[in-house]
N, C-alpha and C positions, 0 to 999 in steps of 0.2 A: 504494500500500500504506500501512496508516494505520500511525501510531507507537504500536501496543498491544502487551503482553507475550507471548512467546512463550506457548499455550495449554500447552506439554507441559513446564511446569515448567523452562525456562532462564533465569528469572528475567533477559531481556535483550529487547531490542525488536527487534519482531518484521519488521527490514527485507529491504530484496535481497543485506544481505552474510550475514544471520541464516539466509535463506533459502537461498543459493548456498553457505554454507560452515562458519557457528559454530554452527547448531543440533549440539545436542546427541543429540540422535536421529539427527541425520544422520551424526553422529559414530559414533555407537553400529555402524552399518551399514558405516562406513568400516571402522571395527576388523576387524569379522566378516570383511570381502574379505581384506584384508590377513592376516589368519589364514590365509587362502586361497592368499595370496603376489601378491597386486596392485600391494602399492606405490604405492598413492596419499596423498599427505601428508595430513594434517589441518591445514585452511586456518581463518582467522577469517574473511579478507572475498572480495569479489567481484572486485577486484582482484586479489588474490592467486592465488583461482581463475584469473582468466584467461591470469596471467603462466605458470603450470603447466599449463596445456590446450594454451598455444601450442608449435607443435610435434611434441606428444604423435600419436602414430599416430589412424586415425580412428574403430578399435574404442575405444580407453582411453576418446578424449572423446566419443562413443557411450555407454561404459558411464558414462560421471559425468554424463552427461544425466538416463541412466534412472534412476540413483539421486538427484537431487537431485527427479524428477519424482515416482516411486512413495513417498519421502519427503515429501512437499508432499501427495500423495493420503492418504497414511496421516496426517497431521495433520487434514488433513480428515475421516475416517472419525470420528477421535477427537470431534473439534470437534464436528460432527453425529449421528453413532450412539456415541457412546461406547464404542467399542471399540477396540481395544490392536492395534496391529499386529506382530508379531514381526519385528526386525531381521537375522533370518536369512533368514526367505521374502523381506522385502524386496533382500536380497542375491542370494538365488538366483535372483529374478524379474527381479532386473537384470541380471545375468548371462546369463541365458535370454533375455532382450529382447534384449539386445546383438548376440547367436549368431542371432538369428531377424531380426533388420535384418540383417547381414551378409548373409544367405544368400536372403532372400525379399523378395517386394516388399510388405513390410505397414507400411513406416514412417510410412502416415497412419491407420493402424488404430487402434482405442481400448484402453480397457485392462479388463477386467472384474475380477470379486473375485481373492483371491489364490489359492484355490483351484482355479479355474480360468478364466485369463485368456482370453478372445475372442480375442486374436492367436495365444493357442498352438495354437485350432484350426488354422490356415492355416500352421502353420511347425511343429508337433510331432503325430506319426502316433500314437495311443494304441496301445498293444500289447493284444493280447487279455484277457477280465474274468481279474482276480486276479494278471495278471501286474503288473511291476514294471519300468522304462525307467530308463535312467537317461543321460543325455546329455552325453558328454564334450566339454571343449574343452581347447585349448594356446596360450599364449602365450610370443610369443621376442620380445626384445627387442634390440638392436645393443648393448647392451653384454653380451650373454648372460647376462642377467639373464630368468628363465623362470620359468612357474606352470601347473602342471596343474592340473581339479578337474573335481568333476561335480555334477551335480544328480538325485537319483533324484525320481521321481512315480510315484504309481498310476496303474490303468489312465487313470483320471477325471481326469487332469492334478492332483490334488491333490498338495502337495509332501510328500516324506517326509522328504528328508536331502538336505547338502549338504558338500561336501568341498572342500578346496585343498591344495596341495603347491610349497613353492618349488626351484626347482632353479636351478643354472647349469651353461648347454648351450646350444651351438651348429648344432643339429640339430633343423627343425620335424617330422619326418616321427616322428622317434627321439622326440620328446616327446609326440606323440599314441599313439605305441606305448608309453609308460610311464602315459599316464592313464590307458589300458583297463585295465594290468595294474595297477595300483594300487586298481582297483575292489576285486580279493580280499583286499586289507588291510582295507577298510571295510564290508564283509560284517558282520551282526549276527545275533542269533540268531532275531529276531523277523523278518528279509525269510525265513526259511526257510518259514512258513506259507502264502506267495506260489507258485503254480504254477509262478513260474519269473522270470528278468530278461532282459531286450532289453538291449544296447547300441547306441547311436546314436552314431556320429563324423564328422567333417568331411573324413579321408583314406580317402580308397577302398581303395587299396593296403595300407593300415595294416590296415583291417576285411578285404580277402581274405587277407591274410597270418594272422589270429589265425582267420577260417573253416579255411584250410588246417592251421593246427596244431593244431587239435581235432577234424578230419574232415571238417569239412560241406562244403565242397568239394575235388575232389579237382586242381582244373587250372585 
């Protein structure tokens, strides 16, 4: 990597601790998780990154992959098409990334634009035209330190809005049943022109218990 100034105005050179952890952009993206209830520090160098990864469960350092990767892509987009990437899709997209390594086998897949990445075909089901998905996840940590949040898309995987909640709590099952219900806080007035919204969750039990108290199944 040559010693030239970061392109996206960080007035600082542009190396593997700039790239791994003091970019400013990268920073900008940390905030937005952490609003979410993450909890990852804001590092200056590569070292530091790594003394804070070690340890760390293998979604965290999964998701500070995908953000320091689709951060390094969107530098790129800037560099070559001149175009701004929004620090929140890139939040959500790594989030989404994360949730979609975890659960499927796409971790040598590529990444497409952000509207609609090539990996979310094979790890995110689109709901019907005009509807509206929105894809919760939970995290619990051993010092019960915890964060709900979701990520809503149109049908077309394009992203709409993103959400976090921090909690302390001692219950994985009790915290994927407070991300669903947390969805009706974050209801706007513009998803009512939508035919309607999906829920997608990671606990089974969580998603027949919220079918059972609305009807849709009965047993």
């Amino acid at each position: 990597m040559g010693q030239d100034q970061c392109p996206r105005g960080c007035n600082s050179v542009e190396d593997g601790n700039h790239v791994a952890a003091g970019c400013g952009k990268l920073k900008e993206v940390l905030g937005i998780l952490n609003s979410w209830g993450f909890f990852i520090p804001l590092m200056n160098s590569l070292d530091e990154c790594c003394k804070w990864l070690n340890g760390k469960n293998k979604w965290l350092v999964n998701l500070y992959y995908n953000i320091v990767y689709l951060s390094w892509k969107a530098r790129n987009v800037w560099v070559h098409d001149n175009k701004i990437s929004s620090p929140s899709v890139i939040a959500s997209d790594a989030v989404v990334l994360a949730a979609a390594l975890k659960n499927s086998a796409c971790i040598n897949s590529g990444i497409g634009n952000a509207n609609q990445p090539v990996w979310l075909l094979n790890s995110w089901h689109p709901p019907p035209p005009d509807w509206i998905k929105v894809k919760n996840n939970a995290a619990l940590f051993k010092s019960y330190t915890a964060g709900v949040g979701g990520v809503f898309r149109y049908c077309k995987g394009r992203f709409l809005m993103g959400f976090g909640l921090s909690y302390t709590h001692w219950d994985a099952a009790e915290l994927e049943l407070q991300a669903i219900l947390s969805i009706k806080s974050m209801l706007r007035n513009w998803m009512f022109d939508y035919k309607g919204l999906i829920i997608e969750g990671d606990n089974r039990n969580v998603i027949n218990h919220i079918k059972k108290a609305v009807g849709i199944i009965t047993s």
